[in-house]
N, C-alpha and C positions, 0 to 999 in steps of 0.2 A: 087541383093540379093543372098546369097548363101545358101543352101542347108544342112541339117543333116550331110552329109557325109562331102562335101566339109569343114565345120565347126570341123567334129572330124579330118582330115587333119590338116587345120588351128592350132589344137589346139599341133595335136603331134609333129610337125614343128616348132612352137615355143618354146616348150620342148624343142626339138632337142639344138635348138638357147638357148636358156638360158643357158644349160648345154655346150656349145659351149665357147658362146660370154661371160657369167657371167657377169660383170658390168664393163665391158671394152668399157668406151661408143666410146672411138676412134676406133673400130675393126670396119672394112668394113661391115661387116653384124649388124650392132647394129642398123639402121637405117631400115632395112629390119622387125627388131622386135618389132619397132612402127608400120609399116603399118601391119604386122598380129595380135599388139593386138586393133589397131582399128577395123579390121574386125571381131575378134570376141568380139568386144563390139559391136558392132552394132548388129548382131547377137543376143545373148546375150539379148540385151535390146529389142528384136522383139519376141524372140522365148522363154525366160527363165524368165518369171514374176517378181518372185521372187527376181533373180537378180536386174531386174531394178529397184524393189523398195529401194534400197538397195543403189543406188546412188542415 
């Protein structure tokens, strides 16, 4: 499980990544930006209520 901090990380890294990779699923990191938005969905669904109810 990760952490506040580690989570706001997570979240500006994948920023990064979007603003990067954009919807170029062939680009080498586009696969990097499935596993950061699995973790903060998990995340997300432990720590952010709201959210989860919402899926």
């Amino acid at each position: 499980m990760i952490g506040e901090a580690e989570y706001e990380k997570l979240v500006a890294k994948l920023d990064d990544l979007v603003d990067q990779v954009g919807e170029a699923e062939s680009h080498t990191l586009a696969s990097m930006m499935g596993v950061l938005s699995a973790l903060i969905e998990d995340y997300e669904n432990v720590n952010v209520p709201e959210l989860a109810l919402k899926n």
